[in-house]
C-alpha positions in Angstrom: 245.3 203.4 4.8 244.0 205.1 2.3 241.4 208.1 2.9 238.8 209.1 1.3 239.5 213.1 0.6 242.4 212.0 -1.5 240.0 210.8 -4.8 237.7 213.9 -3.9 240.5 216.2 -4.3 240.6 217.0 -7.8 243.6 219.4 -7.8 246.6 219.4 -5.6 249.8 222.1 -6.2 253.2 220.8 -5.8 256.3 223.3 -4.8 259.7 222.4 -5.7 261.6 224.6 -3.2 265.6 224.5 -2.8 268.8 225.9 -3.0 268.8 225.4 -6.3 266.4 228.5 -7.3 269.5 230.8 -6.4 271.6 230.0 -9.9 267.7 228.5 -11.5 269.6 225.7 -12.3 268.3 221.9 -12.0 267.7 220.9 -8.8 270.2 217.8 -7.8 270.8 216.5 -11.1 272.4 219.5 -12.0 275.4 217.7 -10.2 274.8 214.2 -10.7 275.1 214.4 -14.1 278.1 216.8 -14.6 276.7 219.8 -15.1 277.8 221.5 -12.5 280.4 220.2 -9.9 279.0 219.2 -6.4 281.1 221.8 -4.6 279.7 224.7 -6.8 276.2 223.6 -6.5 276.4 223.2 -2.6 278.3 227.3 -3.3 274.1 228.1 -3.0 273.4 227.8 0.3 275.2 231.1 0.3 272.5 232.9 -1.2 269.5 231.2 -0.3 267.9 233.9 1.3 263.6 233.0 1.8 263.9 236.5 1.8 259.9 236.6 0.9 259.0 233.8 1.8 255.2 233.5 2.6 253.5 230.4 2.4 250.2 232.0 3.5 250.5 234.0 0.0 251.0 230.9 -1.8 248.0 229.2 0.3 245.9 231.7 -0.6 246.3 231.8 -4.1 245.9 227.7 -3.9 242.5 227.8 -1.7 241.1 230.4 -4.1 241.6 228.5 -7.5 240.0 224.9 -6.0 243.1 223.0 -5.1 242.8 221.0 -2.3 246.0 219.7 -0.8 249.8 221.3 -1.6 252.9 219.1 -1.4 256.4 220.7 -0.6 260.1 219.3 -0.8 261.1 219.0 2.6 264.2 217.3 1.3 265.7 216.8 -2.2 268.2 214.5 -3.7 270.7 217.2 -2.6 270.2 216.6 1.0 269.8 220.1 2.3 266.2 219.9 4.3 264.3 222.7 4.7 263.7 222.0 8.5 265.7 222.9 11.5 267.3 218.6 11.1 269.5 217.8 13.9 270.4 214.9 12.4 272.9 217.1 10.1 273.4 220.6 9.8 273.0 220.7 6.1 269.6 222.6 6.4 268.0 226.4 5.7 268.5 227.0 9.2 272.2 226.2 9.9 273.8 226.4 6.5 271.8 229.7 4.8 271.1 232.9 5.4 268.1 232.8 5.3 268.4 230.7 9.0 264.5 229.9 9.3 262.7 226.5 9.1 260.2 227.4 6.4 258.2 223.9 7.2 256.3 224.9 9.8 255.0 228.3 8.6 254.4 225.9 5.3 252.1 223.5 7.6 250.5 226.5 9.4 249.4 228.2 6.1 247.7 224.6 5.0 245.7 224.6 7.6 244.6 227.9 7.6 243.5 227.3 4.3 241.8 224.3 4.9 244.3 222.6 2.7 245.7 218.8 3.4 249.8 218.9 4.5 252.5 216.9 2.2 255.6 216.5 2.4 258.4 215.5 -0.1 261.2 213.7 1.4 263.8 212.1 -0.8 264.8 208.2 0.2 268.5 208.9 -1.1 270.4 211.8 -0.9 273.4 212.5 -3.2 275.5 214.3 -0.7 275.6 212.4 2.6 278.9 210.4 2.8 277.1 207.4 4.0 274.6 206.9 1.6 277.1 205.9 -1.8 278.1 202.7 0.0 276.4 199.9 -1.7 275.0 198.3 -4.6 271.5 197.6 -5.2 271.1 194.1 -3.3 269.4 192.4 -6.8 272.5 194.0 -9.0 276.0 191.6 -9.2 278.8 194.3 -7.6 281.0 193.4 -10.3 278.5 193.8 -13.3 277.1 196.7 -11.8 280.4 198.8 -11.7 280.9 198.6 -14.9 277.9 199.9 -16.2 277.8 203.4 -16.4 274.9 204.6 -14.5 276.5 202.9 -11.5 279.6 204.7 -11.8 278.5 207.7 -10.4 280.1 207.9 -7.0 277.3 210.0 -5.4 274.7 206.7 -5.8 277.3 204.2 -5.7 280.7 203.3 -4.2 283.1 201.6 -6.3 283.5 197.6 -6.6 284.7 195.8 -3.9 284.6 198.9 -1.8 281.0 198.3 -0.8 280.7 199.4 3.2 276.9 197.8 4.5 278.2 199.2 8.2 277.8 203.3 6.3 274.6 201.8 4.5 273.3 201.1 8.0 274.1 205.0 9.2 272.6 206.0 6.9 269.1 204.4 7.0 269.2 205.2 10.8 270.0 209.1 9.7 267.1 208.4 7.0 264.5 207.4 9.9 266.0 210.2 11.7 265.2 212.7 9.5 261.5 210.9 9.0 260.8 211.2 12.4 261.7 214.7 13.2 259.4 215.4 10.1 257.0 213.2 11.8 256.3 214.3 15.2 257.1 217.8 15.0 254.8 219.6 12.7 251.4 217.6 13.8 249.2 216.3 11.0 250.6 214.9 7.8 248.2 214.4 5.3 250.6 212.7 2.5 254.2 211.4 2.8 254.6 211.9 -1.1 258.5 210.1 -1.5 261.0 210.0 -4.7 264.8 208.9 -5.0 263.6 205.1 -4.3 265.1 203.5 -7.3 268.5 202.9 -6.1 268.0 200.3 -3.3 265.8 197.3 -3.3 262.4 197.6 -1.1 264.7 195.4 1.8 267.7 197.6 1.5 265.2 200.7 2.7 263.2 198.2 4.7 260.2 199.6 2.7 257.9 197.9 4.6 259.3 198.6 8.0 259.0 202.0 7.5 255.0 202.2 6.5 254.6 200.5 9.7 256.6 203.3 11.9 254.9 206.2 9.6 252.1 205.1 10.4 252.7 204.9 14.6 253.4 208.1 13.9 250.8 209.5 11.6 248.2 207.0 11.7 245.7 208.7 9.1 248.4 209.9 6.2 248.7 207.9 3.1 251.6 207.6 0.8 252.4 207.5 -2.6 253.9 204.7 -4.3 257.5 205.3 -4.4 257.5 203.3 -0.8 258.3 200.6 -3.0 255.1 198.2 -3.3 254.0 199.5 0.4 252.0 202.6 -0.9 248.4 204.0 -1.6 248.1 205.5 -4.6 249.8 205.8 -8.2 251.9 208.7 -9.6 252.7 209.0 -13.5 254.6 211.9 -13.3 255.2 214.5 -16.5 253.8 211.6 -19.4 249.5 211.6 -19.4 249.0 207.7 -18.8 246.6 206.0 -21.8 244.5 204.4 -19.4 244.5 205.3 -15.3 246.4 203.1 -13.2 245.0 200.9 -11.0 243.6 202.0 -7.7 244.1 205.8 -6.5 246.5 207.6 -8.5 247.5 211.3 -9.4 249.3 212.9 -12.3 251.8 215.3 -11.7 253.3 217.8 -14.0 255.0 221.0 -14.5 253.7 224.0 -15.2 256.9 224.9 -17.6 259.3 222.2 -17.8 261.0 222.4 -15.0 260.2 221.4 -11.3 262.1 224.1 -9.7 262.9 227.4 -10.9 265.0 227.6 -14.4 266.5 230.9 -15.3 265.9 229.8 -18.9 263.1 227.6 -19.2 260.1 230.2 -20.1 258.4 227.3 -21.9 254.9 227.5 -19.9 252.0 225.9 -20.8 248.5 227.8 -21.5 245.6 227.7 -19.3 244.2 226.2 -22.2 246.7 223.2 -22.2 246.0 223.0 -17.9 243.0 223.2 -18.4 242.8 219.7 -20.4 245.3 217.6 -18.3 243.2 218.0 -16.0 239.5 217.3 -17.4 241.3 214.4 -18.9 243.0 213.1 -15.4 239.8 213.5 -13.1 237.3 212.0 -16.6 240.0 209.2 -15.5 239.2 209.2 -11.9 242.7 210.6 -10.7 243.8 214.1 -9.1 246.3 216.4 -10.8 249.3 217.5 -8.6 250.4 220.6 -11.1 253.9 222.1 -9.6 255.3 225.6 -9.3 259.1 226.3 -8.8 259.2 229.7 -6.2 262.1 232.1 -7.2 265.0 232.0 -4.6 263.3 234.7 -2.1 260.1 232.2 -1.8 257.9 234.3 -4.7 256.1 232.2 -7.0 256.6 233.1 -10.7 254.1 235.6 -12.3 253.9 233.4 -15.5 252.7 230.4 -12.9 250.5 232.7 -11.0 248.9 233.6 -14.4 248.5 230.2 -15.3 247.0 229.1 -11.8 244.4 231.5 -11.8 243.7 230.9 -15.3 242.9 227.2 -14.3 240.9 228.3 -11.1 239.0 230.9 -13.3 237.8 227.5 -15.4 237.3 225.6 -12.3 235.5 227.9 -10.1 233.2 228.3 -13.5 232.5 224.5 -14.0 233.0 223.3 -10.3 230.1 221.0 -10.2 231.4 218.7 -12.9 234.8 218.2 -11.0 234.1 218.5 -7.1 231.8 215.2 -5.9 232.4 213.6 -9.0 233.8 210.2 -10.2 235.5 209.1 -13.6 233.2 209.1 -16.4 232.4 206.9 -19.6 235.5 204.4 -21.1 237.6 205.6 -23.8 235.6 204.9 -27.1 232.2 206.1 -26.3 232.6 210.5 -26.4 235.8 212.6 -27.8 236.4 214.1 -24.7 236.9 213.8 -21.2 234.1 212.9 -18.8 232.9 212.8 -15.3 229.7 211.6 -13.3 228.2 212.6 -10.3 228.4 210.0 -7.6 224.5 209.0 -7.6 224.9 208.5 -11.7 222.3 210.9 -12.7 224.1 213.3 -14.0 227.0 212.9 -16.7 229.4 215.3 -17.4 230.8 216.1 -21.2 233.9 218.0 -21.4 235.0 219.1 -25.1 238.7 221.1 -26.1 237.8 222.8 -29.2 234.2 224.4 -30.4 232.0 221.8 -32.8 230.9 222.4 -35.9 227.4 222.2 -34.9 226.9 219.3 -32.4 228.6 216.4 -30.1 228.4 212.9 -30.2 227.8 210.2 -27.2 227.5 206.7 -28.2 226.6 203.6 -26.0 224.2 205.4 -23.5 221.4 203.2 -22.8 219.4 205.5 -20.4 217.3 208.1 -22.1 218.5 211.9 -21.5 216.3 214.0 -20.0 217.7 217.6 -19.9 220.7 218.7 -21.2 222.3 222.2 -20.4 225.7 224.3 -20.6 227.4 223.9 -17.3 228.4 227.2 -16.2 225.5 229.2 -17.6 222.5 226.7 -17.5 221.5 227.0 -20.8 219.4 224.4 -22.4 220.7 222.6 -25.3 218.4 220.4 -28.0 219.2 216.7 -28.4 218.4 213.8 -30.2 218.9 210.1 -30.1 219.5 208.7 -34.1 219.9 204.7 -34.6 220.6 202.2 -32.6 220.1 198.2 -33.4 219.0 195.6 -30.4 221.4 195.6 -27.7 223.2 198.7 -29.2 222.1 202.2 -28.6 221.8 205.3 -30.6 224.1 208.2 -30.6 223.0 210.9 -29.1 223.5 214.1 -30.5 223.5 217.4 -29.0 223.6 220.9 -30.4 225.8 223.4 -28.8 226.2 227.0 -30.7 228.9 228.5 -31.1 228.3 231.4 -28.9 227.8 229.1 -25.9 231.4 227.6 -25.9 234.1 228.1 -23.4 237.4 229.0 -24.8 239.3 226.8 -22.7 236.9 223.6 -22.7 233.2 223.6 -22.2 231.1 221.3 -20.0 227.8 219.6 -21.4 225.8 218.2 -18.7 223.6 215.0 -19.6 221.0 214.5 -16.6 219.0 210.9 -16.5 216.1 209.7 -14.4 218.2 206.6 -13.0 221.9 205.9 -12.8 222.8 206.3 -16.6 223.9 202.7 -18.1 225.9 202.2 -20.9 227.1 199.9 -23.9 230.6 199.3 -24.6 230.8 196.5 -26.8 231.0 194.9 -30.2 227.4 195.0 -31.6 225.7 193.0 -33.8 227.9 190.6 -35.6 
């Protein structure tokens, strides 16, 4: 069921946390698609170290700049889990030197920052020898193997060599897994899942599964990679147009990678973070914005930079973002908006300085006051035309001198609950 801290949220972090920060290389895909061979891949459990690993750092740092829940990969498509598993011994304790669980101090360091616990737990996993053993149920065995996605013999087995008695193993090794992470850490706030497209929802037994998850964790929710038996939405690296229906998040790198790339030094300014996000909560939606931790369990300073950057702006503009809901429909301000959940105030946030003034169209209710968020300065305003049924613009100065360099906040504050116009006008 879904709860109702999730759409209050705002900001979550997401940590992409493997193996596969030792050679900063793609993490699983790396060997799915060739660029690396499986056995040299798996070559970096060897040096996996967690040397400095400290999740109470990394909590810390995600308390002080406003996020509000943190999701780790428990489990990647690689299959080594990060947990002491006994359902294999392909985990950070048995097969690395770093021999430590590193979910539990994870789940300690949540809490003690008052931060809600995910997890990340891949449905498939590229490297157990039971899980390549059959076709998608809706995809024709023969068809399928010859297409080339389906040739890759760590999804898929080859035609006529389909085995449904491994595919079984596998899902019981699948719950396995789900309930060790289940029952042994306490509370889990969000069961956020990925590798789901390669089975149908009945091969996974989608909706058998919410129903033990939820035995077991009665007040988590679960993103939508459970296959039509989840809470909320995920668009994950493209901005959606419009929000998706219901609850929903958008997740993103910070560079673009998901886990540590020696070469990828392609980060995005504050300034870009900074607008995802005004965007993604005027749409009503949380942004989940990931970090990839070096091998040793440090974050990277260029991500550090970038989060405190972004916690700077939100600490700065708080009350537009915190206790807020999505804001006016595309069309009626350039920018991203918010409103406070009794609808008297109205929240304006704009990217780059104006000339002299900004526009909002389609507001029936009169303004009374309008100030810088931030500051509290006052700004001037005006209401200029308007026909019948269709308001006015409203225009409101804002110097210069009173702009944030990242984006600035306008707050609009009304008597009532604000109404507005969007349609056609007079024809």
């Amino acid at each position: 069921m879904m709860q109702p801290w999730f759409q209050d949220a705002k900001l979550g972090i997401f940590i992409h946390y493997g193996i596969y920060a030792v050679n900063g290389i793609s993490e699983s895909w790396s060997f799915f698609n060739g660029q690396i061979s499986h056995e040299d891949y798996m070559k970096q459990l060897d040096g996996f170290t967690a040397s400095q690993y400290d999740p109470e750092v990394w909590c810390e740092l995600f308390e002080r700049i406003g996020a509000k829940y943190v999701v780790l990969t428990t489990k990647h498509h690689d299959g080594v889990a990060l947990w002491d598993t006994k359902a294999n011994d392909l985990s950070t304790v048995k097969a690395t030197p770093a021999k430590r669980d590193l979910i539990a101090p994870y789940v300690e360091a949540c809490r003690n920052h008052d931060l809600k616990v995910g997890f990340y737990f891949s449905h498939l996993d590229w490297t157990h020898p039971d899980y390549a053993s059959v076709f998608p149920a809706d995809k024709d065995p023969e068809i399928a193997g010859n297409e080339n996605y389906y040739k890759n013999r760590f999804a898929f087995p080859e035609p006529g060599k389909e085995d449904p008695e491994a595919w079984a193993r596998f899902i019981k090794f699948h719950r396995a897994q789900l309930e060790e992470l289940s029952t042994q850490f306490g509370d889990v706030d969000i069961y956020w899942f990925d590798g789901e497209w390669e089975r149908t929802p009945e091969q996974f037994d989608m909706a058998g599964l919410r129903k033990q998850l939820e035995a077991w964790q009665p007040n988590a929710i679960f993103n939508s990679r459970l296959l039509g038996h989840g809470d909320f939405a995920t668009p994950e690296q493209g901005f959606p147009i419009v929000p998706p229906e219901g609850p929903w998040e958008f997740c993103v790198t910070i560079n673009d990678s998901w886990g540590y790339q020696t070469t990828d030094n392609n980060h995005k300014s504050v300034r870009q973070l900074v607008r995802m996000f005004a965007e993604t909560i005027g749409m009503g939606g949380n942004m989940l914005l990931d970090v990839g931790p070096y091998e040793d369990g440090r974050l990277q300073p260029e991500q550090i930079e970038r989060l405190e950057g972004l916690g700077s702006w939100i600490h700065k503009h708080e009350e537009a973002i915190y206790g807020t809901e999505a804001g006016l429909p595309l069309g009626l301000f350039y920018g991203a908006s918010t409103r406070s959940k009794d609808g008297k105030s109205l929240y304006l946030f704009f990217f780059d300085p104006p000339v002299d003034q900004i526009a909002v169209k389609g507001l029936r209710s009169a303004v009374v006051k309008a100030t810088i968020v931030g500051t509290g300065e006052e700004l001037t305003h005006k209401r200029i035309g308007g026909l019948g049924e269709t308001p006015g613009i409203v225009w409101i100065d804002v110097p210069q001198q009173l702009t944030d360099s990242n984006a600035t906040v306008v707050r609009l504050d009304f008597e009532e609950p604000f109404k507005y116009y969007h349609g056609a006008g007079r024809r």
